[in-house]
N, C-alpha and C positions, 0 to 999 in steps of 0.2 A: 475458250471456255464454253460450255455447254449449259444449255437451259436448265437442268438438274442442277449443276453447281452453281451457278449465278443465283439461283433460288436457294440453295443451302447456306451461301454465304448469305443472301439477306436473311434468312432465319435467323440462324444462329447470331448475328450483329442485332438485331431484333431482341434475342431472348437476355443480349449482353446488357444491351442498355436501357431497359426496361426495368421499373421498380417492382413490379409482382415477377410473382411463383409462376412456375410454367413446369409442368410436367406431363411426359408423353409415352404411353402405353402401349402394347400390343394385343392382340385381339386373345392372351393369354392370360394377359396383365404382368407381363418384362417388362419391366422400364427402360423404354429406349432411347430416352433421351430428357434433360432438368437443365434449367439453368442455374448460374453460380447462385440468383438471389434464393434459390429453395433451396439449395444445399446447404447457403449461411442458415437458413431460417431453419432447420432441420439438424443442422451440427454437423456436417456430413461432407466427406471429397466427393464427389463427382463418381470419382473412379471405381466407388466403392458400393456405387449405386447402380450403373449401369449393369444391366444384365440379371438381377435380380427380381425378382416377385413383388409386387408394391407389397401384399401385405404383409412382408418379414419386415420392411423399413415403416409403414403405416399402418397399426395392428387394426385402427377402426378404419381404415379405406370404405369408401364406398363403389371405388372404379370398380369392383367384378360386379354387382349392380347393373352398374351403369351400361356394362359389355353385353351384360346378359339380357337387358331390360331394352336394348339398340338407343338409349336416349340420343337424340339430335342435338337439345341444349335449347328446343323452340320454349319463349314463355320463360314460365317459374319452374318449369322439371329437372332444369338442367342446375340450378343456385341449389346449395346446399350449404349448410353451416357443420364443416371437418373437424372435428373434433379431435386431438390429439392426449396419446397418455403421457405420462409422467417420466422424464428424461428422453422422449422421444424427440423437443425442441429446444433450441440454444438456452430459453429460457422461460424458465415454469409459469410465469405468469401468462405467455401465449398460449394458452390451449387450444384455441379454436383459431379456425380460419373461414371466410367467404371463397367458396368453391364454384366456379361456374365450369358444370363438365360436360362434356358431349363426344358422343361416335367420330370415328373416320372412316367414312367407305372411299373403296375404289369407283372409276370412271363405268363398274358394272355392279355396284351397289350391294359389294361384298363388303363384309366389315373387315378390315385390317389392325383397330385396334381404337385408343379414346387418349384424350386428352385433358384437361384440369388448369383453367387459370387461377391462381391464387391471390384472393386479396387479405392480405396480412394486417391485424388489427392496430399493432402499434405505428408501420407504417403510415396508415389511412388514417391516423391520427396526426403523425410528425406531418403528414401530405397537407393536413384540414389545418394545421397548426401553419405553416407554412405559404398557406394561400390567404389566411388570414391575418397574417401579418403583412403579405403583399398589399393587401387590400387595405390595411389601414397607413401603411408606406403611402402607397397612392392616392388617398383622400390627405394625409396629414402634407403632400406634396402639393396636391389640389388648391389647400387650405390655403397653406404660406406664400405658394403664388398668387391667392387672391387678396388675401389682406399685404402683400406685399407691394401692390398696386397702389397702397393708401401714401407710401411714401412717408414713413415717418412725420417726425415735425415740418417738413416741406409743404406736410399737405394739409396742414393745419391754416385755415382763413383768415387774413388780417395782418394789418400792418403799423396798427396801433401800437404806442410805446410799451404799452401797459401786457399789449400780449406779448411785444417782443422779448419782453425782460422773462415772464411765462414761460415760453418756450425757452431760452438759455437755463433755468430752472432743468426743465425736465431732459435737457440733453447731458447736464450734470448730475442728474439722479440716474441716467440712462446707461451711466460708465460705472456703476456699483450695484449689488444685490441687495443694500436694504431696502426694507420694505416703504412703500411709497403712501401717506392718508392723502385722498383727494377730496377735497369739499367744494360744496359749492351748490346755488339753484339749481333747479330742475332746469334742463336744457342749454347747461354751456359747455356740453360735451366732455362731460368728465370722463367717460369708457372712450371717446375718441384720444382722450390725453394717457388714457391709459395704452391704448394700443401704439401710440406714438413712442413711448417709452418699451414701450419692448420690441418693435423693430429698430428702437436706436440701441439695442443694447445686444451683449455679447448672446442671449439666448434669442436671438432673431429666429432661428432655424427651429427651433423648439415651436411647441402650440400655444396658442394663447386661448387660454379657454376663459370662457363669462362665468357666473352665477351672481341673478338677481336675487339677494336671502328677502327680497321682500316681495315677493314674487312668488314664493313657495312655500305649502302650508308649512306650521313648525315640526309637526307630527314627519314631516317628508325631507323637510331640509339635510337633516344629520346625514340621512341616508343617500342620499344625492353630491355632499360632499363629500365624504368618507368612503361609500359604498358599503355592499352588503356581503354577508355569504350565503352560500344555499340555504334556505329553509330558518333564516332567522325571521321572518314573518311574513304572514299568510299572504301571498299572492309575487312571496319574491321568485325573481327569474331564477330557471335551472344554473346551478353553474355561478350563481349569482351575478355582483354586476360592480367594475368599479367604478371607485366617486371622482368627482371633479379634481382633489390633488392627484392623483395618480393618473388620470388622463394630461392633466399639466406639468408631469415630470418632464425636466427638464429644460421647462417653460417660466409661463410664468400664466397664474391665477389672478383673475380679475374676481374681485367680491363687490360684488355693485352695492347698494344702499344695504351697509355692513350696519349701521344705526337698526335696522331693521330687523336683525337678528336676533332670536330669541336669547337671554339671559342662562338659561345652564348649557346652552350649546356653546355660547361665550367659554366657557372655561374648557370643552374638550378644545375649539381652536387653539386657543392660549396655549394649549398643550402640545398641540402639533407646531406651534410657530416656536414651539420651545425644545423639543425634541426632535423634528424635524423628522415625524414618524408619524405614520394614519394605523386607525385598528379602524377596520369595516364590522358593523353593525353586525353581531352574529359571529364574530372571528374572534381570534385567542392570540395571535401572533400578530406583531407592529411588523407592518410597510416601511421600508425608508423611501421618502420620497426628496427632490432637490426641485424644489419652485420656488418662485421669487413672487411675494406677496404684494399686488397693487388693490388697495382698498379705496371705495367711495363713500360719500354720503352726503343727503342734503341735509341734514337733521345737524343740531347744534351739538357734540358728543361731549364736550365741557360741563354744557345745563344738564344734559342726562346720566353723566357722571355726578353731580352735584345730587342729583336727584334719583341714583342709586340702578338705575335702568341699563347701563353700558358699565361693564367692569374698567376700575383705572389702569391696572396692569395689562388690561390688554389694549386699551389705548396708547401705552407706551409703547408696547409689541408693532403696532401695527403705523404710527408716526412717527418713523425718524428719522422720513422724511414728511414735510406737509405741506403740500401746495395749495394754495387756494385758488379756481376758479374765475373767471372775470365774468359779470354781467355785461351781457349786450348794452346796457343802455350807458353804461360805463365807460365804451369804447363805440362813441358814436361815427366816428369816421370809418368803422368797418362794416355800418349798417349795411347800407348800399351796398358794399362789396360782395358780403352771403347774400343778399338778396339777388344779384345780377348773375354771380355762379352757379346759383340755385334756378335761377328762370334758362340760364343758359342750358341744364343737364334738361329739363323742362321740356325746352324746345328741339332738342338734340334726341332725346327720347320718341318726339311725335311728330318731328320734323317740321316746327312751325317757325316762325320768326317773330315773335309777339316781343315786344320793348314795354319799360313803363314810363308812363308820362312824365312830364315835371314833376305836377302836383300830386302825385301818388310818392314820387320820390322824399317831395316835402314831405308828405304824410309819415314816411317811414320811416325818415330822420327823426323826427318830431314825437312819435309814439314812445312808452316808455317800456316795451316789452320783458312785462314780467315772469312771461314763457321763454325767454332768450331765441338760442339758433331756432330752438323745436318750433317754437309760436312764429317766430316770421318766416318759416317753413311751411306751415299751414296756412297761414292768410296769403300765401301766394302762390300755394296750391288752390286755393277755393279759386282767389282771384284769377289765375289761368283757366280754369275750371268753366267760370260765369263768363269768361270776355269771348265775343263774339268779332271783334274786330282786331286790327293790328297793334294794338296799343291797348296797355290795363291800365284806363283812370279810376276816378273817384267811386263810381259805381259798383265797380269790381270789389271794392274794398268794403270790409266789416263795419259797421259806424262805431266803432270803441277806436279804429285807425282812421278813419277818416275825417271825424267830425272836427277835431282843430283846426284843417285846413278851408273848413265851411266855416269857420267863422262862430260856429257852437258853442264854445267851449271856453271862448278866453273872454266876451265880454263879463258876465259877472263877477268875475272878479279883480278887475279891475275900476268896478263903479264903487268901489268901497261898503260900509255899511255890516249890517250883521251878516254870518256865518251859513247862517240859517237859509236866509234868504237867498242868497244869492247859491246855494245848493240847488232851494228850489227853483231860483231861475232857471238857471244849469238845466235842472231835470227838466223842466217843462217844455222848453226849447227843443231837446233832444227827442222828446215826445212828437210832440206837433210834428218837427220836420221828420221821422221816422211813419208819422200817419200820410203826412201830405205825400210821399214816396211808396207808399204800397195803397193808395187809394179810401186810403179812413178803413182798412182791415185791420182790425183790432188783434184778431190773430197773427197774422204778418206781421205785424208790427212789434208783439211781442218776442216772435221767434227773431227778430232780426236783433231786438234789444236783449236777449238774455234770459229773458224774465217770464214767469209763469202769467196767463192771460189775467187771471184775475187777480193777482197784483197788480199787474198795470191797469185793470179797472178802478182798483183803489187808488191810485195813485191818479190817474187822470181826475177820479170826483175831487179828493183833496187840494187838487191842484187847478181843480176849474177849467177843466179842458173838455171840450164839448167835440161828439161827433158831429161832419158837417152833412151825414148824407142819413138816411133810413137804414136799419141797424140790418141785416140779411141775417137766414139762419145759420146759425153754424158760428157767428162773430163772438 
């Protein structure tokens, strides 16, 4: 085989398997050579183009130009936008095409003739439409192997009775599509019980998308869950944009603190939990979409039903299943356990080996954490944070978790007597020993207790508690 044909066969395999237009001219303008993708785009055999003139087959050509002008193709000279006439292409909606043309000379810088690659507008579309769909393949892959790492209810903490019966709950909600209400405080993992039910369930593969509706102004919510179309108001994206069901087809929709949802956007959901159809903000035609509805909220939606603020029909829509929540302090024997999983990711992250003492542990039993997971999350974030040594004692810790264990907190009321009193025992105790610990700084001593400075001034007069040092500026 000879170096001319070895290079003709890569040509030509080249022009075969290629998505654009390729046609090649002679220094007359004969076309001497197209591949199949021009001839499709163009309506045309092959056989019936070689040897002819481009501009009997292309009436607005620009190649005798191009011959005539010797363009190279350096830069912007050689892009052109080809404009074609009417039956000239397979179909009338392609008029135009992106042209990037340029000369062919000889090894002595004769011209022999020009060339034209064609970028064809629907293709560069089906191309862009294509790539982005790869791209949302590979993040929605990205996704589910990251939240697949959570392990369903496996990875849910505790071994208390109370969560174990919890969990059997949500692995039987987790084998049907009705929709699931979750209630419960702030911070007992209600979105983590939410995603546990949807990788125990048959749309594991599908996305689990969030929205906080209390979280988002009201004027934005609608449009965020639904989506929009071009040009239904001022500053929406070209093209528009869709909403959280439709990004959770297939899936399933987390509504986080759903209590918090504004009142007439209640009845379009209702609508959609009823039809099982979205119409985006600015659109005229209903979506079908197929999500399975997981809803939260801390809010009481019984009392706000009573009191006109939550519709009842859509409360029925959205419970039928309802789980409720467990307080941490309800399931005291799994204190410890978040607390020690939580120090272990801790020290695993910063490479430390920091333990908690006894007395920190009593502390933590002991506390009544009205923040749940969240709040002994944070006090042992801080507590890492401040401990300098191997071990997080009493110190480390906040004095709202600390002070029972000092001994603060349980005498008063067990000496009997009025209500009152023994409040202000309480308080003043908790005083004193918060001044004796930051050195009689009035400042400190307030930021440690909660409290604005000069309420704890007022409270220190009423309560007869005396600086023991010379007052400094700034206290």
């Amino acid at each position: 085989m000879t170096e001319d044909h070895r290079c003709r066969l890569i040509f030509e395999e080249f022009l075969d398997k290629t998505e654009d237009g390729f046609i090649v001219v002679d220094q007359d303008g004969i076309i001497t050579d197209i591949n199949q993708n021009y001839c499709d785009f163009l309506a045309k055999d092959r056989k019936n183009l070689l040897g002819k003139p481009i501009g009997s087959v292309i009436t607005t050509t620009s190649m005798y130009d191009v011959l005539a002008k010797r363009h190279r193709g350096d830069g912007s000279q050689g892009v052109y936008i080809q404009p074609y006439c009417a039956g000239e292409t397979r179909d009338a909606t392609e008029a135009y095409a992106v042209a990037n043309r340029f000369c062919i000379f000889d090894e002595d810088g004769q011209l022999i003739g020009a060339a034209a690659h064609m970028k064809f507008r629907q293709r560069a579309m089906d191309t862009a439409k294509e790539i982005a769909e790869l791209e949302l393949k590979y993040y929605k892959e990205a996704y589910q192997n990251n939240i697949s790492g959570f392990g369903g209810f496996q990875g849910l903490i505790g071994k208390d009775p109370k969560l174990l019966e919890l969990k059997r709950l949500g692995i039987q909600a987790a084998k049907t599509d009705f929709p699931v209400l979750i209630t419960g405080e702030t911070g007992t993992g209600k979105e983590v019980f939410a995603k546990a039910i949807h990788l125990e369930s048959e749309r594991r593969d599908g996305p689990f998308i969030a929205i906080n509706c209390g979280a988002i102004p009201d004027n934005l919510l609608e449009s965020e869950l639904f989506g929009y179309e071009e040009g239904a108001f001022t500053g929406a994206k070209r093209g528009g944009k869709p909403g959280k069901f439709q990004l959770a087809n297939g899936g399933t929709l987390f509504l986080d603190e759903i209590g918090d949802m504004p009142f007439p956007l209640q009845v379009k959901l209702l609508r959609v939990l009823q039809d099982a159809q979205v119409e985006r903000v600015g659109g005229e035609s209903p979506i079908h979409v197929d999500v399975r509805i997981v809803a939260a909220t801390r809010q009481d939606l019984q009392t706000m039903m009573k009191a006109g603020t939550f519709r009842e029909d859509l409360y029925y829509r959205l419970a039928v299943i309802n789980i409720e929540m467990i307080p941490l302090r309800d399931r005291p024997m799994d204190i410890l356990l978040h607390a020690n999983c939580y120090l272990s990711e801790l020290n695993r992250k910063y490479r430390t080996s920091i333990i908690l003492s006894d007395r920190v542990k009593k502390c933590l039993r002991a506390y009544s954490w009205p923040g749940n997971v969240r709040e002994l999350q944070n006090v042992l974030a801080g507590a890492y944070a401040s401990c300098d040594k191997v071990i997080i004692d009493l110190e480390n810790l906040p004095i709202k978790v600390s002070s029972p264990s000092r001994g603060t907190g349980m005498e008063p009321e067990l000496q009997g007597g009025r209500l009152s009193d023994a409040v202000s025992a309480y308080e003043a105790k908790m005083i004193r020993n918060s001044l004796q610990r930051n050195g009689q700084n009035v400042r400190a001593a307030a930021e440690e207790l909660g409290i604005e400075r000069s309420f704890l001034y007022r409270k220190m007069k009423r309560l007869n508690i005396g600086i023991q040092r010379v007052l400094k500026p700034g206290d």
